[in-house]
C-alpha positions as CSV (number, residue, x, y, z in Angstrom):
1,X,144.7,10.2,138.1
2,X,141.1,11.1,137.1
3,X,141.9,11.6,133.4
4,X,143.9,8.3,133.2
5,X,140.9,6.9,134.5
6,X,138.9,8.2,132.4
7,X,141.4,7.7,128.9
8,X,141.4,3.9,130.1
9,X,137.5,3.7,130.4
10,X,137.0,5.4,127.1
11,X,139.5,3.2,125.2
12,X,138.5,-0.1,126.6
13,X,134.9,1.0,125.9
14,X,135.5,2.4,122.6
15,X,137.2,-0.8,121.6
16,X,134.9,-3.2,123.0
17,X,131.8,-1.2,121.2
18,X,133.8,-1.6,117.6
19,X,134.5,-5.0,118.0
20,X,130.6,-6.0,119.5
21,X,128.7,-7.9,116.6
22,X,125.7,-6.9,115.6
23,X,124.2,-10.2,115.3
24,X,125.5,-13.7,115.2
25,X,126.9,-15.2,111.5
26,X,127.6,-18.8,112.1
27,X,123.8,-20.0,111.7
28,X,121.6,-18.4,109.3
29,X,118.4,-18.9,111.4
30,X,119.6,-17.0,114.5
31,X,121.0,-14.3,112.0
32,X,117.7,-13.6,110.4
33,X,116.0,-13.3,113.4
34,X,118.2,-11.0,115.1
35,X,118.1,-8.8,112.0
36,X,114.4,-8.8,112.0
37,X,114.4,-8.1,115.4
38,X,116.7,-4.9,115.1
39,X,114.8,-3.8,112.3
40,X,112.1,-0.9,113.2
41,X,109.5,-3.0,111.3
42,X,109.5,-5.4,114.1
43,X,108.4,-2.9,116.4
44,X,105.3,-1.9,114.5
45,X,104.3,-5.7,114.7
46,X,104.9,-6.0,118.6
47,X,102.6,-2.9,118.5
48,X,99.9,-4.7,116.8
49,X,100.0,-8.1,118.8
50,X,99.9,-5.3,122.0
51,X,96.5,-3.7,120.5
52,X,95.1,-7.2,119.8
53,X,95.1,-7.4,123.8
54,X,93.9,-4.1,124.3
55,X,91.0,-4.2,121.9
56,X,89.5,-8.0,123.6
57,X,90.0,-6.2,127.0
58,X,87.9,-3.5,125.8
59,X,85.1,-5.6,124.4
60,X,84.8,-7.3,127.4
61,X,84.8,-4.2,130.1
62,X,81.9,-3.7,131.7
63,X,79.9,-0.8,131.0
64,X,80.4,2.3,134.1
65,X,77.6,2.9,136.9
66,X,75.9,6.7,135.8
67,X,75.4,9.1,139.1
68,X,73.2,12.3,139.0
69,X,73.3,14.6,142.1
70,X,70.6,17.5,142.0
71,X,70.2,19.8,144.8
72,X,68.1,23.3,145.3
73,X,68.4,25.3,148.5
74,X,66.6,28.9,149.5
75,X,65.2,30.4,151.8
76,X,61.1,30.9,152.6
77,X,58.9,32.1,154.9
78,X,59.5,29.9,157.5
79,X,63.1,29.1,156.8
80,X,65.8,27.2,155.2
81,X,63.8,25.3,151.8
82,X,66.0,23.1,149.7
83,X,65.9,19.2,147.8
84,X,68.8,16.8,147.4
85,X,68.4,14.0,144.8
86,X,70.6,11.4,144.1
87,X,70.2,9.0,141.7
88,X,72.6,5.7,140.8
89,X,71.6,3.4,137.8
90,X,73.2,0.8,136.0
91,X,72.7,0.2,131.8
92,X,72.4,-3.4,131.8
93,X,73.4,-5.1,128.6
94,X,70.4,-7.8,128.0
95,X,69.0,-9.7,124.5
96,X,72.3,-10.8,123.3
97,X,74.4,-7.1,123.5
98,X,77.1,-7.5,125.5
99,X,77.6,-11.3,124.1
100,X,77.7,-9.5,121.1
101,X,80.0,-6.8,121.5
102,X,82.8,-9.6,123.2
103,X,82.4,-11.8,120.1
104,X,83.1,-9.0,118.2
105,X,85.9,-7.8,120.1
106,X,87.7,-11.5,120.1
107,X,87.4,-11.3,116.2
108,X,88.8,-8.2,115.9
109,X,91.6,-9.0,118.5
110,X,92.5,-12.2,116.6
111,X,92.3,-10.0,112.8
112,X,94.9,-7.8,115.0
113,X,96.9,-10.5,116.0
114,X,96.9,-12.8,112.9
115,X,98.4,-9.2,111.1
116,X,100.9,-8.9,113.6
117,X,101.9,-12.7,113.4
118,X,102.0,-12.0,109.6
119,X,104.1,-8.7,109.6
120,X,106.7,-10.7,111.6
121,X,107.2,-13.6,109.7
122,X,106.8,-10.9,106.1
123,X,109.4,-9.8,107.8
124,X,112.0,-12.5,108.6
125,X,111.2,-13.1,104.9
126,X,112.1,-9.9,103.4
127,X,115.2,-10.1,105.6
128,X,116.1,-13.4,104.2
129,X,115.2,-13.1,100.4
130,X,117.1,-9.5,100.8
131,X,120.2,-11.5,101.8
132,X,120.0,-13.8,99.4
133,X,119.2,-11.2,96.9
134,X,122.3,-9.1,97.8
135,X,124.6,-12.3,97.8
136,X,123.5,-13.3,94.5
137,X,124.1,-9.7,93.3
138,X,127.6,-9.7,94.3
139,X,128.0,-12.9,92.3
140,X,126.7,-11.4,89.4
141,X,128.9,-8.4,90.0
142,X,131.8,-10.7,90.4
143,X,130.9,-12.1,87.2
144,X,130.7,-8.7,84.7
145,X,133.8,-7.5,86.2
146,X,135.7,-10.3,85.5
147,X,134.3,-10.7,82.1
148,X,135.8,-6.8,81.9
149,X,138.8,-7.6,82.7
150,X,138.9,-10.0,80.3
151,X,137.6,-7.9,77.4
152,X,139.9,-4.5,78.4
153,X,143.4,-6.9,77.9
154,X,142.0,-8.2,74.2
155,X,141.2,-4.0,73.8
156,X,144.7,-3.2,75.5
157,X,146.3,-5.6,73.1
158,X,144.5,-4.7,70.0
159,X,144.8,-0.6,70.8
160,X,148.7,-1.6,71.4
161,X,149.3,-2.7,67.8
162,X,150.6,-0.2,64.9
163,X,148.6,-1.6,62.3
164,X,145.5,-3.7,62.7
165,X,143.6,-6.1,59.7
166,X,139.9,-5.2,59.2
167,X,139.1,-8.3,61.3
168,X,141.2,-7.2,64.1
169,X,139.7,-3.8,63.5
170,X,135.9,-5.6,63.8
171,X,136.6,-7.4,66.4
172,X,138.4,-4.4,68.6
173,X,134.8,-2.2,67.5
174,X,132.9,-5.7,69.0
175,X,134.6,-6.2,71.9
176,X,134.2,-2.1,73.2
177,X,130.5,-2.4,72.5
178,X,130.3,-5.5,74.9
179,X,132.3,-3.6,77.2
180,X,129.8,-0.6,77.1
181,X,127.0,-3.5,77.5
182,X,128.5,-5.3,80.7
183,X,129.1,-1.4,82.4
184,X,125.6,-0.5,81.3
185,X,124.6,-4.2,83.9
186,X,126.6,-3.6,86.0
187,X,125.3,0.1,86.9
188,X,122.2,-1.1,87.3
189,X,123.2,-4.7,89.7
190,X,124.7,-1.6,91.7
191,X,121.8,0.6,92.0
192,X,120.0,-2.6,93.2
193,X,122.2,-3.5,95.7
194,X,121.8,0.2,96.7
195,X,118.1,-0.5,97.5
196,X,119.0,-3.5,99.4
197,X,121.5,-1.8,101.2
198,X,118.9,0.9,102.0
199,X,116.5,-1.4,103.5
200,X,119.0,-2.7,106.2
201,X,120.2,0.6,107.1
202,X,117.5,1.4,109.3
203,X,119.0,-1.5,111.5
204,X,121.0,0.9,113.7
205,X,124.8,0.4,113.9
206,X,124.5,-1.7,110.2
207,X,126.9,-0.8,107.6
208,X,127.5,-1.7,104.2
209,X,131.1,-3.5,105.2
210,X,129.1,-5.5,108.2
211,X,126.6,-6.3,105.4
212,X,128.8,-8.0,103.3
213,X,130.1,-10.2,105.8
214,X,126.6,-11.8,106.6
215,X,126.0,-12.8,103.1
216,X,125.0,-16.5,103.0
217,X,126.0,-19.2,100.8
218,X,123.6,-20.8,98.3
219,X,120.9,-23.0,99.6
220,X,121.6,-26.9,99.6
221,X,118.8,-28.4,101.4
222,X,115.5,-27.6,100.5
223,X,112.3,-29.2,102.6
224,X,109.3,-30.8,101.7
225,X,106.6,-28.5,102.5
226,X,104.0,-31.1,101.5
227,X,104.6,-32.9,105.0
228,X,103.5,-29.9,107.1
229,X,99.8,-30.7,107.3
230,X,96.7,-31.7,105.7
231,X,94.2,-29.4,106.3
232,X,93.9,-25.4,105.1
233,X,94.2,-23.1,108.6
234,X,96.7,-20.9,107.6
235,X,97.1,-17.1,108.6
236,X,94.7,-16.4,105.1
237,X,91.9,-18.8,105.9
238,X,92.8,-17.7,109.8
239,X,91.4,-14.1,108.6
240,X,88.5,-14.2,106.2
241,X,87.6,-17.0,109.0
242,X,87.8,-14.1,111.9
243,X,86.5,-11.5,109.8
244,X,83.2,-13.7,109.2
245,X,82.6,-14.2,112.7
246,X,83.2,-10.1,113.0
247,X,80.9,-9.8,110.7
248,X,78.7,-12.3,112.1
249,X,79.2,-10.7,115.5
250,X,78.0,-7.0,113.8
251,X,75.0,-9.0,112.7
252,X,73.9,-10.2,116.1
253,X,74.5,-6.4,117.7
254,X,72.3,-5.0,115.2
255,X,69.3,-7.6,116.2
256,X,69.9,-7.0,119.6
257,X,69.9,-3.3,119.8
258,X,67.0,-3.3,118.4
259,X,66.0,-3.5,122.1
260,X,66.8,-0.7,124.1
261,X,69.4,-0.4,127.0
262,X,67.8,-1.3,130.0
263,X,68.8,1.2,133.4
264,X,67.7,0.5,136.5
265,X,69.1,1.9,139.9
266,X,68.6,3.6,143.1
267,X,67.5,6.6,144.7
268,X,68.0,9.1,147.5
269,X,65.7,11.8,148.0
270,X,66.3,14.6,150.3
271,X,63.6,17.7,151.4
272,X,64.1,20.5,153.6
273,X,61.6,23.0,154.9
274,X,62.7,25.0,157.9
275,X,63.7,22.2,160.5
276,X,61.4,19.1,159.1
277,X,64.1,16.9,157.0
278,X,62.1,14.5,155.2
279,X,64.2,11.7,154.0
280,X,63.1,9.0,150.9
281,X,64.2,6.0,149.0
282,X,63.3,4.8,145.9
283,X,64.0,2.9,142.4
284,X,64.1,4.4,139.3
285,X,64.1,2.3,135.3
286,X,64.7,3.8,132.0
287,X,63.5,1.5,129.2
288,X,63.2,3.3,126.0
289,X,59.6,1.6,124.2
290,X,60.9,0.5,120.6
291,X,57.8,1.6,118.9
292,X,59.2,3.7,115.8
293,X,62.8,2.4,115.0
294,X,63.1,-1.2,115.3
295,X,67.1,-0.8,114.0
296,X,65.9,-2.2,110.7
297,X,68.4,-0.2,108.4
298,X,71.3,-1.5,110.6
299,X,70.1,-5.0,110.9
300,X,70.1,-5.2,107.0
301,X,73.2,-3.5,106.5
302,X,75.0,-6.0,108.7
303,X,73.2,-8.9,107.2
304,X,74.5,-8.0,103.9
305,X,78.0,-7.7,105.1
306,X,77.2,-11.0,107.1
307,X,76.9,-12.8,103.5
308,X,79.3,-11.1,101.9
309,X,81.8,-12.6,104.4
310,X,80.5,-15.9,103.7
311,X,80.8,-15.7,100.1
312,X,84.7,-14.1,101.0
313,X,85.5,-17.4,103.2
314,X,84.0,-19.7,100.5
315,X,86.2,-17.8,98.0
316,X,89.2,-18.3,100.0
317,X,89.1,-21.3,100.8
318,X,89.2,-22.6,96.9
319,X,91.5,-19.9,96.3
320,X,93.9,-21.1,98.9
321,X,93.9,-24.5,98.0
322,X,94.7,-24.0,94.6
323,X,97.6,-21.6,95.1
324,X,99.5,-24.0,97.4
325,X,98.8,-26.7,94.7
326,X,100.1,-24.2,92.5
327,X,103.3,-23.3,94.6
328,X,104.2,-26.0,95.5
329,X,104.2,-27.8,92.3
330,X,106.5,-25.1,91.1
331,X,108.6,-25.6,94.2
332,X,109.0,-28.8,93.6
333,X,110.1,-28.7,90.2
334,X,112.7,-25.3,90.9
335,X,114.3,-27.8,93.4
336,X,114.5,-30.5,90.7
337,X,116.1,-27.8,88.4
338,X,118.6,-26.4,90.9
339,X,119.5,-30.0,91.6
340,X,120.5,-30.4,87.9
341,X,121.7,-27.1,87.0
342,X,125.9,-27.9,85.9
343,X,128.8,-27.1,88.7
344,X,128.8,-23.2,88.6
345,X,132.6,-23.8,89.7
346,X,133.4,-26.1,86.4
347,X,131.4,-23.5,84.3
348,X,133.5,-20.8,86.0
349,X,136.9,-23.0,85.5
350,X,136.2,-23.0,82.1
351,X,135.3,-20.0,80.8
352,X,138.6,-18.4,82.4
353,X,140.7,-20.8,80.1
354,X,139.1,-19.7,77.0
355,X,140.6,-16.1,77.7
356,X,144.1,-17.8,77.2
357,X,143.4,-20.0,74.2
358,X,141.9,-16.7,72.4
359,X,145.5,-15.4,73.3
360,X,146.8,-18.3,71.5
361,X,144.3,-18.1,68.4
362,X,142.7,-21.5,68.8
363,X,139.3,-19.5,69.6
364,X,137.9,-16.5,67.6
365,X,136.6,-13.6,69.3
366,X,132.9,-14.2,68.5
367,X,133.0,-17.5,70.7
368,X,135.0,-16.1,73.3
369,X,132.1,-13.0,74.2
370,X,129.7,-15.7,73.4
371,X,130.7,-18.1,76.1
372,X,131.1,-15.1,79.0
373,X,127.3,-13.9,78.0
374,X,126.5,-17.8,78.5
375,X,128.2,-17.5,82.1
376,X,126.5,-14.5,82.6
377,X,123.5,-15.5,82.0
378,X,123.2,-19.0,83.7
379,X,124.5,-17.7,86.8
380,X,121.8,-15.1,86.7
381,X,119.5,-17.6,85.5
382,X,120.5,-19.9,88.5
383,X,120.2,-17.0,91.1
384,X,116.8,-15.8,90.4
385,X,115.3,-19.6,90.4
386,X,116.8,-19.9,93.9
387,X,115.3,-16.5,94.7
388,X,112.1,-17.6,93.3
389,X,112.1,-21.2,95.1
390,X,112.5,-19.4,98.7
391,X,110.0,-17.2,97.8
392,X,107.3,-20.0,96.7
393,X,109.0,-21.7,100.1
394,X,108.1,-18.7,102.1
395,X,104.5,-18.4,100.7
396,X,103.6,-22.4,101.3
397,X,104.8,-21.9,105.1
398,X,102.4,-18.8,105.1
399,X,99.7,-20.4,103.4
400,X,100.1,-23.3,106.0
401,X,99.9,-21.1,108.8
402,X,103.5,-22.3,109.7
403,X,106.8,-19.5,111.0
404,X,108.8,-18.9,108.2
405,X,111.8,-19.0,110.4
406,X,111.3,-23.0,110.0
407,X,112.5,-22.5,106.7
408,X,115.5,-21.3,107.2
């Protein structure tokens, strides 16, 4: 009874675990995220936007209370002898430290965070462009093997004859060298689908048969990125604008610990001779006298490093705004070209029929290999301007400081 139990359980498991999805294919969005989300990458980002919390709680802790306990006991003349001392003092943080030291740790906390933020979205990126990558791949794959096909029946029908003229015998020598050409592409279309495979294969459970189902179609709708703000606060300016105020924040610890740290407590004083227990109380300061280092060495590295961050957000800022210019000028006119690129289907259509009017001798052979080159190339041409348009899409949406996953 037990093992049927058991047989049952396993099968109905075993079943329901090969037929689980991996992630959702209907909408593209919700499929790059879960992918990026399943992808050990992701984890390394949620690690960083974790340590952006830790390192702000850590600027702002306050500093721990310092305790000294001393204690002597013998024995004299007239008895028992001893001391007990205890001492409690505080290190106060004055002139600016501790303000200091939590500016600091906020910039560094929001570096930390705006690399996380940045990891994620490089990420839903990569995961996108990979698909889309792989996809047109495929395509192109599609393509040389057809265009094989093609050229082994005119090689099949040549080799088949007895006797062959010395243009047949030309044009069986042309069409092997084009064969040895499209295998020569398509090895390497294969060894870079390989490397695409690769990097999803650290998504557990993914496969290269799961893969392939998950491949999207080419884009159609393509946004204007223009209409996503007005000002320059993306995650670039967001850091050379967070690593100023680090620097900044360097620049005013330096000045102020060139006072010293302040201590000031309490204490407890204890003495013992024979039977008389005399008991006191007092309050002790340390306040180190800044007579021969006035931090001056520090104070000047830190201001140097202070202007040098200006000079990097200055920089940036210029360098930014022309880049997007850039981008999305070049978006904008990929779009425009995509739009106007001919029906890939008609092109397709077309090229299959001259393989049967070379059949019939109304084409020569030259035009023939010259026509499935052109299909070759314009679909290639076509797939890496699409691959390029996302990827100048990507890059305005990170420049703007805006998800990626908007995009998609």
């Amino acid at each position: 009874m037990y093992l049927l139990v058991f047989i049952f359980s396993f099968l109905f498991f075993g079943t329901t675990a090969k037929a689980q999805v991996l992630c959702p294919q209907k909408v593209f969005k919700e499929l790059v995220q879960c992918l990026a989300e399943k992808h050990p990458m992701s984890k390394k980002n949620n690690l960083l936007l974790s340590e952006s919390e830790g390192v702000l709680d850590a600027g702002s802790a306050f500093s721990n209370p310092e305790l000294e306990f001393e204690t002597i006991q013998g024995r004299g003349l007239g008895g028992r002898v001893g001391n007990n001392r205890i001492a409690i003092s505080y290190p106060f943080q004055l002139f600016g430290q501790r303000s200091a030291k939590k500016a600091k740790a906020k910039a560094e906390s929001e570096l930390l965070k705006i690399e996380g933020i940045k990891g994620k979205n490089g990420l839903v990126a990569e995961v996108a462009l990979n698909l889309y990558h792989l996809m047109h791949i495929s395509e192109e794959i599609s393509t040389l093997e057809m265009t094989l096909e093609t050229y082994s029946n005119v090689i099949s029908q040549l080799s088949s004859r007895a006797m062959l003229s010395p243009d047949q015998d030309v044009t069986l020598s042309v069409f092997r060298l084009a064969v040895g050409d499209l295998s020569f592409k398509r090895s390497s279309l294969i060894s870079d689908r390989k490397k695409i495979e690769d990097f999803f294969s650290h998504i557990p459970g993914m496969t290269s048969k799961q893969l392939e189902k998950l491949l999207p179609e080419h884009r159609k709708n393509w946004p204007d990125p223009s209409l996503k703000r007005s000002e320059l606060n993306g995650w670039p300016i967001q850091q050379v604008e967070n690593q100023l105020k680090a620097a900044e924040a360097d620049f005013d610890s330096s000045k102020a610990n060139a006072w010293p740290e302040l201590k000031a407590g309490i204490i407890y004083d204890q003495e013992i001779e024979s039977s008389l227990e005399v008991s006191k109380v007092g309050f002790n300061l340390t306040l180190p006298i800044p007579l021969l280092n006035w931090n001056s060495g520090n104070k000047q590295i830190a201001a140097s490093a202070y202007q040098r961050a200006l000079v990097d957000k200055e920089l940036a800022h210029r360098e930014v705004k022309n880049e997007r210019s850039r981008t999305i000028e070049f978006y904008n006119s990929s779009v425009e070209t995509l739009k106007k690129s001919p029906n890939e289907m008609d092109v397709v259509k077309k090229t299959k029929n001259l393989a049967s009017k070379y059949n019939r001798g109304l084409i020569n052979s030259s035009l023939l290999i010259e026509a499935h080159r052109q299909l070759f190339e314009f679909r290639s041409s076509q797939n890496e301007i699409e691959r390029k348009t996302l990827e100048s899409l990507f890059r305005i949406y990170e420049l703007d400081g805006v998800s990626i996953e908007e995009a998609l």
